[in-house]
MOPAC internal coordinates of N, CA, C and O (Angstrom, degrees):
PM7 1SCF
backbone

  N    0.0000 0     0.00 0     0.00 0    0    0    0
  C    1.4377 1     0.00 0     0.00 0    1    0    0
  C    1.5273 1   109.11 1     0.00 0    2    1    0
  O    1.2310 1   127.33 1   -48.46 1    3    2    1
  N    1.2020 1   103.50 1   131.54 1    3    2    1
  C    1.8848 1   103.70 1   179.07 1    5    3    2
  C    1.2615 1   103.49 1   -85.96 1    6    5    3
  O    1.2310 1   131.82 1   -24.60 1    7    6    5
  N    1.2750 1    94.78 1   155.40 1    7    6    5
  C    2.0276 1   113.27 1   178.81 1    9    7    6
  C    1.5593 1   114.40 1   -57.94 1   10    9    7
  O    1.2310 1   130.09 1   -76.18 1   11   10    9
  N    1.3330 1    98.16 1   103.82 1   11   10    9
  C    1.4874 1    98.05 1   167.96 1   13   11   10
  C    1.6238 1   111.86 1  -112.65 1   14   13   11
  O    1.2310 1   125.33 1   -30.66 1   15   14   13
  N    1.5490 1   107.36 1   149.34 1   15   14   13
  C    1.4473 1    83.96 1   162.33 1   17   15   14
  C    1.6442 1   121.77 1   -91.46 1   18   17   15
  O    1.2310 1   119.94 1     4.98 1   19   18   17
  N    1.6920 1   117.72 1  -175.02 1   19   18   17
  C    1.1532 1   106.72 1  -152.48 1   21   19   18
  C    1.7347 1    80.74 1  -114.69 1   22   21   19
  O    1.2310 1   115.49 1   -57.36 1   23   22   21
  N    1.4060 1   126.17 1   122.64 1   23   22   21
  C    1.4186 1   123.48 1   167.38 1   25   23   22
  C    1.2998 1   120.08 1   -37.47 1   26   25   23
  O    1.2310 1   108.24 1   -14.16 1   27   26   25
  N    0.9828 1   139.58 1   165.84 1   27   26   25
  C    1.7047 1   145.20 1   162.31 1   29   27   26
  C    1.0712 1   134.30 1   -63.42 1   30   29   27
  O    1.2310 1   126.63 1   135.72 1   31   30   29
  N    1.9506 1   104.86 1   -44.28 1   31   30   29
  C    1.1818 1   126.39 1  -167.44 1   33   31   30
  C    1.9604 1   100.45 1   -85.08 1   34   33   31
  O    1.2310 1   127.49 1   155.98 1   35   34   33
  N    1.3295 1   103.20 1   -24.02 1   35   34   33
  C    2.1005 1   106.87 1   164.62 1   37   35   34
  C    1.0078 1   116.11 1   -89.71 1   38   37   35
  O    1.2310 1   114.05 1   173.74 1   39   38   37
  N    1.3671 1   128.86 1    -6.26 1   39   38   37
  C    1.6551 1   118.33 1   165.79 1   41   39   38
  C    1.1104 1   105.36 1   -83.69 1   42   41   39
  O    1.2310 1   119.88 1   139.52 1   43   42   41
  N    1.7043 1   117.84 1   -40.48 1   43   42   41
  C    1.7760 1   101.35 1  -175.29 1   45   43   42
  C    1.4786 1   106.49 1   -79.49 1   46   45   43
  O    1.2310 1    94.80 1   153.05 1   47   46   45
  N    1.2437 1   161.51 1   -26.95 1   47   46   45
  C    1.4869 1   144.85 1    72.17 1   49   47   46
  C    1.3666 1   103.59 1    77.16 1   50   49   47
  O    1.2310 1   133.48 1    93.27 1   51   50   49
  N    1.5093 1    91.56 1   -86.73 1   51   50   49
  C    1.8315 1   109.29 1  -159.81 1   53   51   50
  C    1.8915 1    93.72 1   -82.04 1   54   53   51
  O    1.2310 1   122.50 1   154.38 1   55   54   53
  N    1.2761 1   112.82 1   -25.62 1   55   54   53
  C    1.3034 1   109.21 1  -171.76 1   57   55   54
  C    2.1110 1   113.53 1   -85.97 1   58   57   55
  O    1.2310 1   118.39 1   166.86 1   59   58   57
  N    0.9679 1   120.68 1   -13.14 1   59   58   57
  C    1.1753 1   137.71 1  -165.46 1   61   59   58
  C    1.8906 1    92.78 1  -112.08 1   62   61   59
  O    1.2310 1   116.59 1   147.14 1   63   62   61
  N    1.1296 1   124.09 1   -32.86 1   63   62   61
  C    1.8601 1   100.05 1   156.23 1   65   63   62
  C    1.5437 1   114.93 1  -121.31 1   66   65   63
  O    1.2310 1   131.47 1  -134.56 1   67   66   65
  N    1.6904 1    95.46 1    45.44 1   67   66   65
  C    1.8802 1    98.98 1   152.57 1   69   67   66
  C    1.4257 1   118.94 1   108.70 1   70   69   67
  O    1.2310 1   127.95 1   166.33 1   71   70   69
  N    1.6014 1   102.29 1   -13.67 1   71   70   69
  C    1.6528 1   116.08 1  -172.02 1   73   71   70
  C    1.0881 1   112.15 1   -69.92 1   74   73   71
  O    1.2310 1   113.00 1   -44.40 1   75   74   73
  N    1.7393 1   130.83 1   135.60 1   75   74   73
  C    1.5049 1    95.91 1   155.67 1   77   75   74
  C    2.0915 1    96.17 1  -125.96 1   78   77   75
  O    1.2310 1   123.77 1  -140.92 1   79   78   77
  N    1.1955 1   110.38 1    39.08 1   79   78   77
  C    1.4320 1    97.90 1   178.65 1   81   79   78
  C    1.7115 1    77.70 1  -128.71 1   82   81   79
  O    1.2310 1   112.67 1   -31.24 1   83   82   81
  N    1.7106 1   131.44 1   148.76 1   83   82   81
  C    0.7063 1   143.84 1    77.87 1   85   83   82
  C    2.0379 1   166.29 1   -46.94 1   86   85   83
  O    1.2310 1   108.34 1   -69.03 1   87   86   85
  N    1.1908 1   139.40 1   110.97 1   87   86   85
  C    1.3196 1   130.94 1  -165.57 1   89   87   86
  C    1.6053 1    94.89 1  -127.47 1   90   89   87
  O    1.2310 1   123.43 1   -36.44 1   91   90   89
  N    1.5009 1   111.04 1   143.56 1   91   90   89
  C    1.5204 1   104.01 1   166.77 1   93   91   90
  C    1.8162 1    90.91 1   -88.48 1   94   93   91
  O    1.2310 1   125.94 1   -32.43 1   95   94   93
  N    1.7054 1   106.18 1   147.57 1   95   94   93
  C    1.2596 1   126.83 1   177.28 1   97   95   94
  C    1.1896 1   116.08 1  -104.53 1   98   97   95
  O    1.2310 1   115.99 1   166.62 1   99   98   97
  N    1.7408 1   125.22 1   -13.38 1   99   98   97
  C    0.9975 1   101.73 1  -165.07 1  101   99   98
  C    1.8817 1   109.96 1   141.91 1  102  101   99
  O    1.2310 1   119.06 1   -25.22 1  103  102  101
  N    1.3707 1   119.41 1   154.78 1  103  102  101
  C    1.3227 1   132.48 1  -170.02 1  105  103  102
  C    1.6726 1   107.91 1  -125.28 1  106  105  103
  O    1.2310 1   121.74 1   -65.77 1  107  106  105
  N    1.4966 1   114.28 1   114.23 1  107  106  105
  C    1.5664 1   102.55 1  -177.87 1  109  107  106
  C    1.7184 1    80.14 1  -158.65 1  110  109  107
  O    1.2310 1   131.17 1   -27.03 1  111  110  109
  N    1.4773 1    96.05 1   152.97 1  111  110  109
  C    1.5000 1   130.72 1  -170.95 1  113  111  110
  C    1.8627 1   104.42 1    27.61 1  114  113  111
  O    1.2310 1   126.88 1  -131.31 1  115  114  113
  N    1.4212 1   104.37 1    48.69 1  115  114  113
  C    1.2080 1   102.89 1   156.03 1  117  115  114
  C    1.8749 1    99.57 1   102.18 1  118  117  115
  O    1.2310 1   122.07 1   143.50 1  119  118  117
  N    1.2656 1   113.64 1   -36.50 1  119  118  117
  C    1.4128 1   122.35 1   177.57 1  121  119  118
  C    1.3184 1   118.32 1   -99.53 1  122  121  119
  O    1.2310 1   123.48 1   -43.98 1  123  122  121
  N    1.4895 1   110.94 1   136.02 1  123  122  121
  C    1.3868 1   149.14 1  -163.45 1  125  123  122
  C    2.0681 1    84.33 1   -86.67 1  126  125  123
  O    1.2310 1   126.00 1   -49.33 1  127  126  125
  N    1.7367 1   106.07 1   130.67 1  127  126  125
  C    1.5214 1   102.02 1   171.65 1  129  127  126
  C    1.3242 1   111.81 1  -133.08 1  130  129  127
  O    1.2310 1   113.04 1   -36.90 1  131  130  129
  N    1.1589 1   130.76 1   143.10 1  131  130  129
  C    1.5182 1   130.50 1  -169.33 1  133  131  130
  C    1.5489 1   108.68 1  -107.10 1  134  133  131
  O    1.2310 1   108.60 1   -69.51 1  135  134  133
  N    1.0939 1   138.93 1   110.49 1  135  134  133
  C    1.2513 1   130.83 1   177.58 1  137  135  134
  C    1.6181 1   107.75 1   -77.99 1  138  137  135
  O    1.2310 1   124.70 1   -38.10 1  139  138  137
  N    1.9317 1   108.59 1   141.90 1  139  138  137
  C    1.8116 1    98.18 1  -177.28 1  141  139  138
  C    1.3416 1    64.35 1  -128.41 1  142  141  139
  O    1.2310 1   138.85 1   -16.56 1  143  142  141
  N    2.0310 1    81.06 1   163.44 1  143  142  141
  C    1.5356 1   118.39 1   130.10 1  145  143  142
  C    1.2217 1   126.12 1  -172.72 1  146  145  143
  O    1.2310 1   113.90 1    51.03 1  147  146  145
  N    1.4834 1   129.15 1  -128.97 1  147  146  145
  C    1.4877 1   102.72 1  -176.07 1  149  147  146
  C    1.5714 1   102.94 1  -143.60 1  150  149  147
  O    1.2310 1   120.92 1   -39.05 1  151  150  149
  N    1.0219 1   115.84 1   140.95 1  151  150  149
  C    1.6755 1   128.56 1   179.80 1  153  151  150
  C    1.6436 1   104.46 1  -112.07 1  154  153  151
  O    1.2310 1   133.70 1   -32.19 1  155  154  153
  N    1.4722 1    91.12 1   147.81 1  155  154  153
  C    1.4942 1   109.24 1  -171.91 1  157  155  154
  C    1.9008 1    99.11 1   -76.79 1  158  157  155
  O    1.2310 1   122.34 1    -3.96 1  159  158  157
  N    1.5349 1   113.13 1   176.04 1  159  158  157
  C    1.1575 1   104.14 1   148.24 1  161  159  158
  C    1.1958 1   141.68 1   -57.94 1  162  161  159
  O    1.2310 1   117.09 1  -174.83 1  163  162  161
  N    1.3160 1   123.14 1     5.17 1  163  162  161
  C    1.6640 1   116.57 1   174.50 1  165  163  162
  C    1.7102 1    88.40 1  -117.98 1  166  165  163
  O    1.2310 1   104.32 1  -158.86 1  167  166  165
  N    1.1345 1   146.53 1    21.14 1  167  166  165
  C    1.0023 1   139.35 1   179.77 1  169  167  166
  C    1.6194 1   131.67 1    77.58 1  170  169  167
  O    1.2310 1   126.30 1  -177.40 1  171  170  169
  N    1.2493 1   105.49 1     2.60 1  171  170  169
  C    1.8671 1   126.22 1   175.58 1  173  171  170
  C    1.3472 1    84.95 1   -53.26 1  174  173  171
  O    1.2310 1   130.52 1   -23.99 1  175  174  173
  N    1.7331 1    97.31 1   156.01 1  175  174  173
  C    1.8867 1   108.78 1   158.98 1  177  175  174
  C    1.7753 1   103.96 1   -94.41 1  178  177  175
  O    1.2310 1   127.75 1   -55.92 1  179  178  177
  N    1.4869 1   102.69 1   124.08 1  179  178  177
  C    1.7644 1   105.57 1   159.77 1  181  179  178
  C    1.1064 1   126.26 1   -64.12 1  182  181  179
  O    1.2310 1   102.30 1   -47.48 1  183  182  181
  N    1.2422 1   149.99 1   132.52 1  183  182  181
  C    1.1308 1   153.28 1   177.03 1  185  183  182
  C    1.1381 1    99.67 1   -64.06 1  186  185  183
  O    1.2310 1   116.01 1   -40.60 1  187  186  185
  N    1.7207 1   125.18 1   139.40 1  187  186  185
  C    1.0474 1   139.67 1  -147.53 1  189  187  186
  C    1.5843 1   115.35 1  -172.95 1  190  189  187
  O    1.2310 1   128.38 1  -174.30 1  191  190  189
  N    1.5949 1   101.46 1     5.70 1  191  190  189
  C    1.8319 1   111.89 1   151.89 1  193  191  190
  C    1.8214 1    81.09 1    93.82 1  194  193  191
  O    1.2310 1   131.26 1    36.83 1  195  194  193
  N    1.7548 1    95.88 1  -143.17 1  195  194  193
  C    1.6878 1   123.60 1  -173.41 1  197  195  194
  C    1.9727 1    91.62 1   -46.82 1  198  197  195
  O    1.2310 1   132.17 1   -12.43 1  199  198  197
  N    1.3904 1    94.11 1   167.57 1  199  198  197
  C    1.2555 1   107.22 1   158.84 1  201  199  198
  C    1.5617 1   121.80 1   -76.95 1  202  201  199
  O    1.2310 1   107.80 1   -42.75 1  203  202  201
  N    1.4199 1   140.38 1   137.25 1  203  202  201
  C    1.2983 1   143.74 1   164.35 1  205  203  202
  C    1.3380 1   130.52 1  -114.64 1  206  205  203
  O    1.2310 1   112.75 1   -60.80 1  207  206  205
  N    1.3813 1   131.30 1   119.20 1  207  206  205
  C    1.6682 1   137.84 1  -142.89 1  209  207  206
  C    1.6610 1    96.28 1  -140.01 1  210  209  207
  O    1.2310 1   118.75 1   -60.43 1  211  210  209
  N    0.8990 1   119.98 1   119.57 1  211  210  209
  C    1.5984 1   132.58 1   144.51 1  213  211  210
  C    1.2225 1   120.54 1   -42.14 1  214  213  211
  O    1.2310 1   111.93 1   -92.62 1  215  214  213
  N    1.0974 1   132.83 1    87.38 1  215  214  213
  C    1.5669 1   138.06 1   168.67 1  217  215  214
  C    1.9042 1   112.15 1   -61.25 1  218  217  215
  O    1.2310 1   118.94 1   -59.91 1  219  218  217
  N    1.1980 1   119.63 1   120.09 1  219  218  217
  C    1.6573 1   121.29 1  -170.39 1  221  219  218
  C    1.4794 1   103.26 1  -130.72 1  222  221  219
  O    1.2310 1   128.88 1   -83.92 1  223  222  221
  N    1.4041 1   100.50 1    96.08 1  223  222  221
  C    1.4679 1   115.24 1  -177.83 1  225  223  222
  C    1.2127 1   140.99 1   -87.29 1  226  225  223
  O    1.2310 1   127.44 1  -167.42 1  227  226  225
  N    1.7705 1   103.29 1    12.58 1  227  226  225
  C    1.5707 1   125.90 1  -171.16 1  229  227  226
  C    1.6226 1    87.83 1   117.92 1  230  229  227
  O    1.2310 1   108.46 1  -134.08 1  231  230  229
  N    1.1279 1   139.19 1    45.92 1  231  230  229
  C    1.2985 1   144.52 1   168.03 1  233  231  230
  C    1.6211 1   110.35 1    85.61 1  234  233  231
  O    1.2310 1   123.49 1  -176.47 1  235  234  233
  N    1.1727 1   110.92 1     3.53 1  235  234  233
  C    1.4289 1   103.92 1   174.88 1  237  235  234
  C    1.5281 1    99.25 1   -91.48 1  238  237  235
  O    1.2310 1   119.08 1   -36.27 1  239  238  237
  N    1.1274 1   119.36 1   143.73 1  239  238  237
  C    1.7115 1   111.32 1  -167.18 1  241  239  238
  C    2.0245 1    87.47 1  -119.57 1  242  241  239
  O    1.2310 1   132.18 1    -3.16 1  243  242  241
  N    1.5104 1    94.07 1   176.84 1  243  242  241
  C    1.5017 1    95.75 1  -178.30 1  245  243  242
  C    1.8723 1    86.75 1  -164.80 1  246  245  243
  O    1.2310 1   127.11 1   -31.17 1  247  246  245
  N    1.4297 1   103.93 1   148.83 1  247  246  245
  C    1.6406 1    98.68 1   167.70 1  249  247  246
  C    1.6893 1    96.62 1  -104.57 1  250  249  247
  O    1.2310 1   126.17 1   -45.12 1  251  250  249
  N    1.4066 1   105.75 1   134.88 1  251  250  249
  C    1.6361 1   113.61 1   154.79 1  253  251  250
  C    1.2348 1   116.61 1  -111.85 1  254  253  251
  O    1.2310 1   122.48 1   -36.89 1  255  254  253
  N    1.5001 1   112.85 1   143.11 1  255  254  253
  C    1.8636 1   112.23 1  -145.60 1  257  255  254
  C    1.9072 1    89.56 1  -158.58 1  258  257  255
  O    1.2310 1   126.22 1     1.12 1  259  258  257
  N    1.1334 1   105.65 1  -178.88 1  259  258  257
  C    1.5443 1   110.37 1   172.92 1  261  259  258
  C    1.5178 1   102.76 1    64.41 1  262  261  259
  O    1.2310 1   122.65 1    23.57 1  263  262  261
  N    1.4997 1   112.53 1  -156.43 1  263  262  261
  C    1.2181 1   145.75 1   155.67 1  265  263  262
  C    1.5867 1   114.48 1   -26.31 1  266  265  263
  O    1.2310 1   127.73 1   129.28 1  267  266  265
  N    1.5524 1   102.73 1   -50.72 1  267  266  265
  C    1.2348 1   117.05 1  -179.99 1  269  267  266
  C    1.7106 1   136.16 1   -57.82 1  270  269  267
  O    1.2310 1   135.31 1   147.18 1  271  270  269
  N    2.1276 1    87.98 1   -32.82 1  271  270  269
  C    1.5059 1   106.08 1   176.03 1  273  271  270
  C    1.2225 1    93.41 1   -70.23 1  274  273  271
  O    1.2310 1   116.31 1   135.50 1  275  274  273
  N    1.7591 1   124.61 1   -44.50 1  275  274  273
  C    1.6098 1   107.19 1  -140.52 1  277  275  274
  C    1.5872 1   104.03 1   -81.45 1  278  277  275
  O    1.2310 1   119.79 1   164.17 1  279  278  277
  N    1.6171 1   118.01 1   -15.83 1  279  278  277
  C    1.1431 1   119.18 1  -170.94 1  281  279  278
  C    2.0754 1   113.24 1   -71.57 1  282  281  279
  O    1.2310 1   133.08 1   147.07 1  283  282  281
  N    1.5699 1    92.33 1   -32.93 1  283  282  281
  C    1.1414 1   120.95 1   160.13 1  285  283  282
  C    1.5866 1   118.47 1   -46.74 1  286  285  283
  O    1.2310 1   119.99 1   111.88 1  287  286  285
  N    1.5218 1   117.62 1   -68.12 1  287  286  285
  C    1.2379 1   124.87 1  -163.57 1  289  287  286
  C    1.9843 1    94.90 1   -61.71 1  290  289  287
  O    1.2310 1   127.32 1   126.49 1  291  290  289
  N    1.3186 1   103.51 1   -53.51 1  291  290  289
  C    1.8134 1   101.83 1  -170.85 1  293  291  290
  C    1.7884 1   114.48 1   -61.42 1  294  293  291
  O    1.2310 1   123.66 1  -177.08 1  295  294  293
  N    1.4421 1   110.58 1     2.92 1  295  294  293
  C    1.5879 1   125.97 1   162.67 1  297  295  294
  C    1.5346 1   117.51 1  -121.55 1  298  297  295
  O    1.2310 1   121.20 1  -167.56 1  299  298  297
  N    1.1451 1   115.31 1    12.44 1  299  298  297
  C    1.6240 1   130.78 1   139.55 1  301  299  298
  C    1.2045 1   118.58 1   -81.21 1  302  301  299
  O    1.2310 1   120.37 1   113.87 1  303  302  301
  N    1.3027 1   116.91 1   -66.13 1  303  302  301
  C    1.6102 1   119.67 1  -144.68 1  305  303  302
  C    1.6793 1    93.30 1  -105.05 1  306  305  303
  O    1.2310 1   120.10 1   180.00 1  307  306  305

């Protein structure tokens, strides 16, 4: 994944329903997606079920979660 930075308005986003890791994932049908989740204090990933991505639609943000992330993640990666 190339260096992106992470906007402001998707960290507080990812931080306001529980996230505290942000990554940009990626650009598809026009939208920019942020993958969250959450790291322990030593920096491990918590398990945290489906995948969950920040959808950024020209600043309108959206969370995709469930079914929806994973269908998402296998048209990312």
């Amino acid at each position: 994944m190339s260096k992106h930075s992470i906007p402001s308005p998707v960290q507080n986003e990812a931080s306001r329903n529980g996230f505290n890791r942000v990554e940009y994932a990626g650009r598809l049908d026009g939208f920019d997606y942020y993958s969250v989740g959450c790291v322990d204090g030593n920096g491990n990933p918590v398990p945290t079920g489906l995948p969950t991505f920040i959808q950024d639609n020209g600043g309108r943000l959206s969370i995709i979660s469930g079914l929806d992330g994973l269908d998402l993640c296998s048209r990312l990666y």
